[in-house]
N, C-alpha and C positions, 0 to 999 in steps of 0.2 A: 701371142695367141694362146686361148686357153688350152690344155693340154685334155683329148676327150680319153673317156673312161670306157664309155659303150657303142660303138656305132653297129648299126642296122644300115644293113644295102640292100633295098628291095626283095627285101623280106616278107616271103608269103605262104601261107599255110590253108590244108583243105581240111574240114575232117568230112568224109562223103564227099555230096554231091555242095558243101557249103563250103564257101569261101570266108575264112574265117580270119584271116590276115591278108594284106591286099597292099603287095609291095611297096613295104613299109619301109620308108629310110626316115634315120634319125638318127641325133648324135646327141650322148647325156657326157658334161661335160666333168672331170675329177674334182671331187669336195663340192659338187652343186645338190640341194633337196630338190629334185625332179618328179611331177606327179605323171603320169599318165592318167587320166579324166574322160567316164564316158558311160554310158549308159550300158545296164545289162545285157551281152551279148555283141558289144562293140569288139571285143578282140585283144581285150589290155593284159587280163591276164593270160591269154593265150603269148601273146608277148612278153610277159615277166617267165614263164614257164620254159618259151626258145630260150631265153635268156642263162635260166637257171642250168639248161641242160635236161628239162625231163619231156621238152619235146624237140624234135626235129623238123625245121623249117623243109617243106618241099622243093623252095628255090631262095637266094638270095643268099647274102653272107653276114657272120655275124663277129664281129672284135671286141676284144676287151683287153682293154690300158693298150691296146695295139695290135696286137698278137691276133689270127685268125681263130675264132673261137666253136666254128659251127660246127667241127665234129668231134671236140671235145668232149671226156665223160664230164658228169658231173661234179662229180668229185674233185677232178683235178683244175675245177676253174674256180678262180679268187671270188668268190660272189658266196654269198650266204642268203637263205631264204627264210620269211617271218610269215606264218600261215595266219591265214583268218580262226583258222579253229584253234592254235597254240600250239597241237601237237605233242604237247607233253608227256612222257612218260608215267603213266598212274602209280606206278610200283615205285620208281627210283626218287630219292630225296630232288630238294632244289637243287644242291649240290653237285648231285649226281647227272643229275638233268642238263646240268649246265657245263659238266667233265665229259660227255659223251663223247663229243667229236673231237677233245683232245685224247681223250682214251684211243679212240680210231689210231689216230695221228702218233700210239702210243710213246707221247713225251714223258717224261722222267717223272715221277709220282709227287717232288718236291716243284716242279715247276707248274704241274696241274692245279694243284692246291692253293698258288700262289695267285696266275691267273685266274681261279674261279672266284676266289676270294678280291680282286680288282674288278671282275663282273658285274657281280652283285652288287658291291659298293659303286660302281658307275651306275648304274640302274635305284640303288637305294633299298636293298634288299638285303643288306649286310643282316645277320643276328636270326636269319630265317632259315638258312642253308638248312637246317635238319628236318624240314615240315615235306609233307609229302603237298604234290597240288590240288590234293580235294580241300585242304586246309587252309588255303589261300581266296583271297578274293579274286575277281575275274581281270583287274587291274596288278592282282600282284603275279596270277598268270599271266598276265601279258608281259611283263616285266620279265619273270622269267626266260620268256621266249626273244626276249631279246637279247637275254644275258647267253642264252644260249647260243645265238646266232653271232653274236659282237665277238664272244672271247676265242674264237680259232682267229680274229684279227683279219678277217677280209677285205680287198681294196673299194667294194661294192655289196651294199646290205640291198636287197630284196625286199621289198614288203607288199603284200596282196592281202589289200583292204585289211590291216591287223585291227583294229579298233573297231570294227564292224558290229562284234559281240557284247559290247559296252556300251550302258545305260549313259544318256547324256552328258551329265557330271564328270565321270569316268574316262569320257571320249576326252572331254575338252582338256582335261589335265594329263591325258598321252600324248593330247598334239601338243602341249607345253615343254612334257618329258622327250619325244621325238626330237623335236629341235633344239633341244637344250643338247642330245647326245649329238645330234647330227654335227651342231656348230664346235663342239668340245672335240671328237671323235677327228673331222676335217676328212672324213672319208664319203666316198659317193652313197644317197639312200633315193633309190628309182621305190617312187609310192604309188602304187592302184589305189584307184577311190570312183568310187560313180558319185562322189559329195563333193558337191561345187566350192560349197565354203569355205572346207576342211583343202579342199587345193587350193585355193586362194589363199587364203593364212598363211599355209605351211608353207609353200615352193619357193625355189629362188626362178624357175621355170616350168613351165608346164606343157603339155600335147593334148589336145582335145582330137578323141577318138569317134570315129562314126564309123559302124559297119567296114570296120577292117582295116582305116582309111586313117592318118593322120591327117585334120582337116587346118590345124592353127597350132603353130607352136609360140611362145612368149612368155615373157613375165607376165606376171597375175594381172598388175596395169594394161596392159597393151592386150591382154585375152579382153579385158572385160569393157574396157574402155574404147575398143577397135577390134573387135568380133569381124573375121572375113567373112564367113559364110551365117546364112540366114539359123543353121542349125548352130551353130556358136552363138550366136545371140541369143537366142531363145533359149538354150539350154543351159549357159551361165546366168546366174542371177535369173534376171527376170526384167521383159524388153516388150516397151506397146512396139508392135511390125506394123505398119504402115505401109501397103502397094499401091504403087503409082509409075508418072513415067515421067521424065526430062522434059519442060516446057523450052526452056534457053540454058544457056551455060555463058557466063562472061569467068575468065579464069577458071579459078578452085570452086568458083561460087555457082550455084544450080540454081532452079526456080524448080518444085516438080510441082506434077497435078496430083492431089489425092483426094476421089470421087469430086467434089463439088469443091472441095478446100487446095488450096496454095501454101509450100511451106518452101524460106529459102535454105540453102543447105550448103556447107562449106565440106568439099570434099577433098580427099587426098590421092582418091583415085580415080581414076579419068574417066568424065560421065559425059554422053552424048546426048542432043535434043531428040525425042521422041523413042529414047530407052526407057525399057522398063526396068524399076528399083524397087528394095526395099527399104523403110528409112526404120532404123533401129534406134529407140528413145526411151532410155531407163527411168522407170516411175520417179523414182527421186532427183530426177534433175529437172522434173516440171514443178512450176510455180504458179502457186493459184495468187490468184489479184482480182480487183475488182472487173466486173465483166463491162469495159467501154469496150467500143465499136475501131482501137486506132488501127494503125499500121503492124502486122504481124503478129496480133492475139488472137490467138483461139477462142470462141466461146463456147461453153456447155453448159447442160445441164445436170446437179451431183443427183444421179439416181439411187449412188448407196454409197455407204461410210461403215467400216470397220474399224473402232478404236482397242487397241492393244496395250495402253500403257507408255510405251517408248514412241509409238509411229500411229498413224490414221493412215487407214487406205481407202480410198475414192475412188468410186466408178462415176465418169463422167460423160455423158453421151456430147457430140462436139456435134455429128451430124447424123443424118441416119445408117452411115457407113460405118462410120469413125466412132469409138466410146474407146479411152483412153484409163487404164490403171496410174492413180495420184498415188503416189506413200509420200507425205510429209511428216517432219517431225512438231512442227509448230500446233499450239491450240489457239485456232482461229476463229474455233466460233463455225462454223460453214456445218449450215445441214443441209439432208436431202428435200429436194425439191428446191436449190437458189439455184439461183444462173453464177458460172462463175467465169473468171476469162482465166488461161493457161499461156505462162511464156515458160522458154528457157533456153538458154545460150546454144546459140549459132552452130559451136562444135558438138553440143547435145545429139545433134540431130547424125547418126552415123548409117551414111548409105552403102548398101553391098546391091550390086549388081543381080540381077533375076537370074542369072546361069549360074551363078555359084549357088552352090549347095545350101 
């Protein structure tokens, strides 16, 4: 069994009259890249913060590598935290910047200088220690800040959305350096992100957060590809929602109604005749083909086309209810105003229940 790093037991937090954490359980397991994932005001950083020790949960308990951790100071817990702003000291060198919390710790002068100097050089910052951080790009502050956080040697790095402040370029090549340290290091790194892609990449697992609530925990696969709730779907990637109800059920296999149209649907979780669903169908697992009349083809009509270079996106009206988001990568030729027919694979089609979320 894996050995856990961080567990949450119904963990919950008010500030006023709002409920801002919403007994939260969860367990991030030692040496995993774990994202917490969720929209501004979901509660994540509010959770990296219990975490860290600069808030205190109202109810629930909190561990770390085992140990009860909820009213421990700061200080004395193995975690280390990487702010979105950097935080860095304006006065004091990289150097200095990165000796701080051994200075705290005050270790021997020959061994400070040792590990900041292993720091940097994990980081890739070696030959800069003398530059103060206005001298620095906002990649090499960031860097920094992790050199700063990495060399007291914590068993759990922290990080609340770091990359936030960096130009696209920038971003992509810290999610490179992240997991390059993360996989080298073998130590636990819990990441806030409201960036669906940037969690999907990076994690070995992830928590999709909703108003205080962990709504789906999983690998990146199993988030996107088997989304439980309607707001998981939606709010990963990008999902045509289709409402309808249970016509029959023979096994796994469903028939539903949607407005006027019929789709069959293979389910893994247990659907009744005359429930109502939603059926979650990511644009790029629909396939355009020619529009015949057979068994199991949608047909539409392409109202609009967005070509980008890599992908085409397609608005295809199917009925007056139903109009469907296409992204393909093929150049097929298809403009607006053809009729076109739509398939795609069985398991494509992922239904979630109308009472989940």
């Amino acid at each position: 069994m894996d050995e856990v790093s961080i567990e949450l037991r119904e963990i919950s937090k008010r500030f006023g009259q709002t409920l801002v954490v919403d007994r939260l359980t969860l367990q991030i397991y030692k040496g995993e890249f774990f994202s917490l994932l969720g929209p501004s005001g979901c509660g994540k950083t509010t959770t990296l913060r219990i975490i860290a020790g600069f808030e205190r949960p109202d109810s629930g308990e909190l561990f770390i590598n085992g140990s009860r951790a909820t009213h421990i100071p700061p200080q004395e817990r193995d975690v280390n935290l990487v702010f979105q702003s950097y935080a860095l000291f304006p006065h004091l060198t990289v150097e200095q910047n990165v000796a701080f919390g051994l200075e705290i710790q005050k270790l021997p002068r020959a061994q400070i200088r040792e590990r900041v100097g292993k720091a940097l050089e994990l980081v890739r910052l070696s030959g800069l220690g003398a530059r103060f951080p206005h001298q620095l790009s906002g990649g090499q502050q960031q860097r920094v800040a992790l050199a700063r956080a990495l060399v007291t040697e914590p068993s759990v790095l922290l990080l609340d959305e770091p990359l936030g402040a960096l130009d696209l370029k920038l971003r992509q090549e810290m999610q490179l350096e992240l997991k390059r340290l993360q996989r080298e290091l073998k130590i636990t790194f819990l990441y806030v992100t409201h960036d669906q892609e940037e969690a999907l990449q990076m994690s070995d697992r992830l928590a999709v957060m909703h108003q205080g609530r962990v709504l789906q925990v999983g690998t990146p696969p199993e988030i996107y590809e088997r989304p439980a709730t309607r707001f998981v779907a939606d709010f990963i990637g990008e999902s045509n929602l289709l409402e309808g109800h249970v016509v029959r059920t023979v096994g796994q296999r469903a028939l539903v109604q949607i407005g006027s149209l019929q789709a069959n649907v293979l389910s893994d979780i247990p659907l009744q005749p005359h429930q109502r669903v939603t059926l979650a169908l990511r644009p790029e697992r629909i396939h355009l083909c020619p529009p015949t009349e057979s068994n199991g083809i949608w047909t539409g009509l392409v109202e609009a086309l967005f070509y980008s270079g890599k992908e085409t996106r397609y608005r295809v009206r199917v009925s007056p209810e139903v109009t469907l988001t296409v992204i393909s990568s093929a150049v097929n030729g298809i403009s607006v105003g053809e009729r076109v027919g739509l398939t795609w694979d069985l398991q494509s089609l992922r239904p979630i229940p109308e009472r989940l979320p």
